[in-house]
Steps between C-alpha positions, in 0.01 A plus 500: 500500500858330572731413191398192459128591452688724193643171313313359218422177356470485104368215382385332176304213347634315217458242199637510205668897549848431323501855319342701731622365840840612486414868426207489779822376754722717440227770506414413858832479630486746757244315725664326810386152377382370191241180490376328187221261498571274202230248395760241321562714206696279163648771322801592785345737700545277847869436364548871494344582792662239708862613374413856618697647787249709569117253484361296734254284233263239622335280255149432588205384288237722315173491564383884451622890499397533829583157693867589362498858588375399874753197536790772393368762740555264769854462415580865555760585804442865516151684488551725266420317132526560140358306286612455160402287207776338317439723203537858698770654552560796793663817308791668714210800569269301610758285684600832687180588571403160635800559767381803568141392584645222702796613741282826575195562670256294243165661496341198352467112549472462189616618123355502178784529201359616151669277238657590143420224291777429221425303161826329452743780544255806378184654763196369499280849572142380464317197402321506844828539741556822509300534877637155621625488831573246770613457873884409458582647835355443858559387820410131545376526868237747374373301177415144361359340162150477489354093396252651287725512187733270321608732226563828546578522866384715712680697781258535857670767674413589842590886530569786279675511141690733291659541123864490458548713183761324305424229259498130504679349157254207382687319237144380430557385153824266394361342161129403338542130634595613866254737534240287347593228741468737779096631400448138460576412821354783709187376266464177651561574865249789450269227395596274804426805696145548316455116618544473817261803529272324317477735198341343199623493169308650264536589097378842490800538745762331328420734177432867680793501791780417259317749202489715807874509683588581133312794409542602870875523486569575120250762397373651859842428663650697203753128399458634144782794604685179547540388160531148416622455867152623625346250265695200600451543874119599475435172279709303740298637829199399312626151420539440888135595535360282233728227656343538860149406368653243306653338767187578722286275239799228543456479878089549517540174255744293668311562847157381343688207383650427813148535652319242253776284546427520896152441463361136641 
Protein backbone atom coordinates (compact mmCIF):
# COMPACT_ATOMS: atom_id res chain seq x y z
CA UNK A 1 0.00 0.00 0.00
CA UNK A 2 1.60 3.39 -1.48
CA UNK A 3 1.11 6.74 0.58
CA UNK A 4 -1.61 7.74 -0.93
CA UNK A 5 -3.67 4.58 -0.12
CA UNK A 6 -2.52 5.93 3.73
CA UNK A 7 -4.48 9.45 3.35
CA UNK A 8 -7.86 9.79 4.75
CA UNK A 9 -11.00 11.41 3.99
CA UNK A 10 -13.12 12.69 7.10
CA UNK A 11 -16.26 13.61 6.34
CA UNK A 12 -19.53 14.79 7.94
CA UNK A 13 -23.25 15.37 7.44
CA UNK A 14 -24.84 18.41 8.67
CA UNK A 15 -28.08 20.54 9.58
CA UNK A 16 -28.51 22.59 12.06
CA UNK A 17 -24.79 21.59 14.05
CA UNK A 18 -23.80 25.27 15.17
CA UNK A 19 -22.47 24.04 18.72
CA UNK A 20 -21.19 20.92 17.99
CA UNK A 21 -19.64 21.35 14.48
CA UNK A 22 -16.85 23.41 15.35
CA UNK A 23 -15.50 21.06 18.09
CA UNK A 24 -16.15 17.88 15.68
CA UNK A 25 -13.65 20.08 12.99
CA UNK A 26 -11.18 20.84 14.81
CA UNK A 27 -11.26 17.30 16.27
CA UNK A 28 -10.68 15.82 12.85
CA UNK A 29 -8.07 18.01 11.77
CA UNK A 30 -5.47 15.67 11.13
CA UNK A 31 -7.19 13.88 8.15
CA UNK A 32 -5.75 14.94 4.67
CA UNK A 33 -9.17 16.37 3.59
CA UNK A 34 -12.16 17.26 5.29
CA UNK A 35 -15.82 17.02 3.41
CA UNK A 36 -19.13 18.11 4.90
CA UNK A 37 -22.37 17.24 3.43
CA UNK A 38 -24.69 20.06 4.52
CA UNK A 39 -28.45 19.71 3.81
CA UNK A 40 -29.19 23.73 3.82
CA UNK A 41 -28.86 24.12 7.47
CA UNK A 42 -30.51 28.01 8.95
CA UNK A 43 -28.74 28.35 12.03
CA UNK A 44 -24.93 29.14 10.35
CA UNK A 45 -23.54 25.97 10.08
CA UNK A 46 -22.99 26.25 5.98
CA UNK A 47 -21.66 29.91 6.81
CA UNK A 48 -19.11 28.33 9.04
CA UNK A 49 -18.25 25.64 7.13
CA UNK A 50 -17.84 27.52 3.96
CA UNK A 51 -15.42 30.15 5.75
CA UNK A 52 -13.25 27.16 6.86
CA UNK A 53 -9.76 26.86 5.45
CA UNK A 54 -9.78 23.58 6.06
CA UNK A 55 -13.81 22.02 4.63
CA UNK A 56 -14.85 21.19 1.49
CA UNK A 57 -18.99 21.41 2.31
CA UNK A 58 -21.53 20.55 -0.28
CA UNK A 59 -25.08 21.33 0.36
CA UNK A 60 -27.33 18.69 -0.85
CA UNK A 61 -30.92 17.81 0.09
CA UNK A 62 -32.11 15.28 2.83
CA UNK A 63 -33.96 12.59 2.16
CA UNK A 64 -32.61 9.83 4.78
CA UNK A 65 -29.45 8.69 7.12
CA UNK A 66 -28.38 6.54 4.62
CA UNK A 67 -29.04 8.31 1.06
CA UNK A 68 -26.78 11.14 2.81
CA UNK A 69 -24.20 8.91 4.20
CA UNK A 70 -23.88 7.14 0.54
CA UNK A 71 -23.93 10.56 -1.45
CA UNK A 72 -20.92 11.72 1.10
CA UNK A 73 -19.04 8.45 0.66
CA UNK A 74 -18.88 9.16 -2.89
CA UNK A 75 -17.24 12.38 -2.33
CA UNK A 76 -14.24 10.86 -0.60
CA UNK A 77 -10.64 11.31 -2.49
CA UNK A 78 -8.71 8.87 -0.48
CA UNK A 79 -9.89 5.25 0.59
CA UNK A 80 -9.28 5.29 3.83
CA UNK A 81 -12.62 6.97 5.71
CA UNK A 82 -13.77 8.15 8.98
CA UNK A 83 -16.85 8.86 9.52
CA UNK A 84 -17.99 11.18 12.04
CA UNK A 85 -21.28 12.62 13.13
CA UNK A 86 -21.36 16.25 13.73
CA UNK A 87 -21.77 15.67 17.43
CA UNK A 88 -18.43 13.33 17.94
CA UNK A 89 -15.51 14.40 18.50
CA UNK A 90 -11.96 12.23 17.89
CA UNK A 91 -9.88 12.48 21.36
CA UNK A 92 -5.99 13.04 20.70
CA UNK A 93 -5.70 8.98 21.82
CA UNK A 94 -7.89 7.88 19.69
CA UNK A 95 -6.69 10.33 17.01
CA UNK A 96 -3.15 8.66 17.49
CA UNK A 97 -4.34 5.48 17.34
CA UNK A 98 -6.40 6.07 14.22
CA UNK A 99 -2.87 7.10 12.49
CA UNK A 100 -1.47 4.32 13.69
CA UNK A 101 -4.04 1.84 12.27
CA UNK A 102 -3.86 3.70 9.05
CA UNK A 103 -0.15 4.50 7.84
CA UNK A 104 0.79 0.84 9.09
CA UNK A 105 -0.01 -2.45 8.00
CA UNK A 106 -4.03 -2.30 8.80
CA UNK A 107 -5.21 -5.71 9.67
CA UNK A 108 -8.75 -4.79 9.05
CA UNK A 109 -11.10 -3.15 6.37
CA UNK A 110 -12.96 -2.04 8.65
CA UNK A 111 -13.26 -0.43 12.42
CA UNK A 112 -15.68 -0.39 15.00
CA UNK A 113 -15.07 2.70 17.66
CA UNK A 114 -16.90 2.26 21.13
CA UNK A 115 -18.39 5.68 21.98
CA UNK A 116 -18.50 7.70 25.44
CA UNK A 117 -21.67 9.30 25.49
CA UNK A 118 -21.62 12.80 27.41
CA UNK A 119 -24.88 14.49 28.98
CA UNK A 120 -24.06 18.08 28.44
CA UNK A 121 -20.59 18.29 29.80
CA UNK A 122 -20.87 15.22 32.52
CA UNK A 123 -20.73 11.04 31.20
CA UNK A 124 -23.48 9.41 30.36
CA UNK A 125 -22.43 5.61 31.76
CA UNK A 126 -25.62 3.62 31.25
CA UNK A 127 -29.10 4.19 30.21
CA UNK A 128 -28.61 1.55 27.41
CA UNK A 129 -25.15 3.00 25.79
CA UNK A 130 -22.78 1.67 27.62
CA UNK A 131 -22.10 -1.40 24.71
CA UNK A 132 -22.77 1.05 21.75
CA UNK A 133 -20.49 0.89 19.04
CA UNK A 134 -20.31 1.83 15.38
CA UNK A 135 -18.11 1.58 12.15
CA UNK A 136 -16.40 5.16 12.06
CA UNK A 137 -13.41 3.80 10.24
CA UNK A 138 -13.02 1.71 6.97
CA UNK A 139 -11.84 1.60 3.73
CA UNK A 140 -14.47 2.72 1.17
CA UNK A 141 -13.38 0.31 -1.68
CA UNK A 142 -14.15 -2.57 0.72
CA UNK A 143 -17.68 -1.32 2.12
CA UNK A 144 -21.05 0.42 1.13
CA UNK A 145 -24.50 1.41 2.88
CA UNK A 146 -26.94 -1.12 2.72
CA UNK A 147 -30.84 0.31 1.14
CA UNK A 148 -32.50 -1.64 3.68
CA UNK A 149 -32.44 1.15 6.34
CA UNK A 150 -33.19 4.81 6.50
CA UNK A 151 -32.36 5.39 10.11
CA UNK A 152 -29.74 3.96 11.69
CA UNK A 153 -27.39 3.12 8.88
CA UNK A 154 -25.84 0.33 8.40
CA UNK A 155 -22.18 -0.36 7.33
CA UNK A 156 -21.86 -3.68 4.58
CA UNK A 157 -18.33 -4.42 4.79
CA UNK A 158 -16.75 -6.79 2.53
CA UNK A 159 -13.68 -8.26 4.58
CA UNK A 160 -12.52 -8.46 8.07
CA UNK A 161 -13.01 -5.88 11.08
CA UNK A 162 -11.34 -4.92 14.20
CA UNK A 163 -11.83 -2.56 17.53
CA UNK A 164 -9.75 0.44 17.92
CA UNK A 165 -9.62 0.80 21.75
CA UNK A 166 -9.93 4.45 22.37
CA UNK A 167 -13.19 6.17 22.71
CA UNK A 168 -15.44 8.11 20.49
CA UNK A 169 -16.81 11.52 22.43
CA UNK A 170 -20.72 11.62 21.60
CA UNK A 171 -21.85 14.96 22.70
CA UNK A 172 -25.19 13.12 22.46
CA UNK A 173 -27.14 15.41 24.61
CA UNK A 174 -26.98 19.53 24.19
CA UNK A 175 -30.42 20.52 25.96
CA UNK A 176 -34.14 18.78 26.59
CA UNK A 177 -35.51 20.58 23.34
CA UNK A 178 -32.51 19.40 21.08
CA UNK A 179 -32.48 16.12 22.12
CA UNK A 180 -36.15 15.82 22.03
CA UNK A 181 -36.10 17.11 18.52
CA UNK A 182 -33.55 14.60 17.64
CA UNK A 183 -35.82 11.17 19.11
CA UNK A 184 -38.54 12.84 17.29
CA UNK A 185 -37.09 12.73 14.19
CA UNK A 186 -35.34 9.35 14.13
CA UNK A 187 -39.18 8.46 15.20
CA UNK A 188 -40.68 9.36 12.07
CA UNK A 189 -38.14 8.12 9.57
CA UNK A 190 -38.22 4.84 11.60
CA UNK A 191 -41.86 4.90 10.78
CA UNK A 192 -41.20 5.75 7.02
CA UNK A 193 -38.91 2.85 7.21
CA UNK A 194 -41.75 0.53 8.88
CA UNK A 195 -43.82 1.81 5.65
CA UNK A 196 -42.23 1.15 2.94
CA UNK A 197 -41.78 -2.40 4.42
CA UNK A 198 -45.17 -2.55 4.80
CA UNK A 199 -45.30 -2.89 8.61
CA UNK A 200 -48.67 -2.20 10.08
CA UNK A 201 -49.47 -0.02 12.75
CA UNK A 202 -50.89 -1.45 15.48
CA UNK A 203 -51.99 -0.20 19.28
CA UNK A 204 -50.73 -2.91 21.34
CA UNK A 205 -47.44 -1.70 19.66
CA UNK A 206 -47.59 1.83 20.14
CA UNK A 207 -48.18 1.13 24.10
CA UNK A 208 -45.54 -1.98 24.78
CA UNK A 209 -42.30 -0.79 22.52
CA UNK A 210 -42.13 2.66 24.06
CA UNK A 211 -43.18 1.00 27.88
CA UNK A 212 -40.51 -1.33 26.65
CA UNK A 213 -37.20 0.84 25.34
CA UNK A 214 -37.86 2.40 28.81
CA UNK A 215 -37.69 -0.28 31.22
CA UNK A 216 -35.08 -1.84 28.84
CA UNK A 217 -32.59 0.97 29.20
CA UNK A 218 -33.47 2.46 32.73
CA UNK A 219 -33.95 -0.47 35.02
CA UNK A 220 -32.18 -3.54 32.98
CA UNK A 221 -29.66 -1.12 31.33
CA UNK A 222 -28.88 0.05 34.94
CA UNK A 223 -29.99 4.33 33.64
CA UNK A 224 -31.10 4.57 37.29
CA UNK A 225 -27.02 4.80 38.26
CA UNK A 226 -27.57 7.75 36.04
CA UNK A 227 -29.58 9.88 38.15
CA UNK A 228 -31.91 12.29 36.77
CA UNK A 229 -29.70 12.14 33.57
CA UNK A 230 -30.60 8.37 33.19
CA UNK A 231 -34.20 9.37 33.57
CA UNK A 232 -34.32 12.10 31.05
CA UNK A 233 -32.63 10.16 28.27
CA UNK A 234 -34.59 6.80 28.94
CA UNK A 235 -38.03 8.84 28.78
CA UNK A 236 -36.77 10.62 25.75
CA UNK A 237 -35.70 7.17 23.83
CA UNK A 238 -39.13 6.07 24.67
CA UNK A 239 -40.82 9.18 23.30
CA UNK A 240 -39.12 8.40 19.83
CA UNK A 241 -40.72 4.97 20.00
CA UNK A 242 -44.19 6.01 20.83
CA UNK A 243 -43.66 8.66 18.04
CA UNK A 244 -42.76 5.96 15.30
CA UNK A 245 -46.20 4.24 15.72
CA UNK A 246 -47.69 7.48 15.82
CA UNK A 247 -46.45 8.56 12.75
CA UNK A 248 -46.96 4.94 11.32
CA UNK A 249 -50.91 5.44 12.05
CA UNK A 250 -50.45 9.03 10.19
CA UNK A 251 -49.10 7.43 7.00
CA UNK A 252 -51.37 3.96 7.03
CA UNK A 253 -54.24 6.89 7.11
CA UNK A 254 -53.14 9.26 4.61
CA UNK A 255 -52.36 6.23 2.11
CA UNK A 256 -56.02 4.80 2.57
CA UNK A 257 -57.15 8.22 1.86
CA UNK A 258 -55.18 8.63 -1.06
CA UNK A 259 -56.51 5.20 -2.19
CA UNK A 260 -60.39 6.07 -1.76
CA UNK A 261 -59.72 9.17 -3.32
CA UNK A 262 -58.22 7.08 -6.42
CA UNK A 263 -60.99 4.87 -6.58
CA UNK A 264 -63.44 5.23 -9.90
Amino acid sequence: MNKQDKKISALVITYNEIGYIEKCIESIAFADEIIVVDSYSTDGTYQYLLEHPQVKVIQHPFENFTLQKSYALKQASHDWVLFTDADEIVTPDLRDEIVKTVTGNAEHVAYWFYRKFMFQDEPLKFSGWQTDKNYRLFRKTKAHFTDKKIVHETLVVDGSCGILEEKLIHRCYKNYEDYKGKMLRYGRLKAKEDFYRERKFSYFFMVLKPFWKFFNHYILRLGFLDGEKGITVCYLNALGDFERYKELQRLEKKNELAYYLLMP
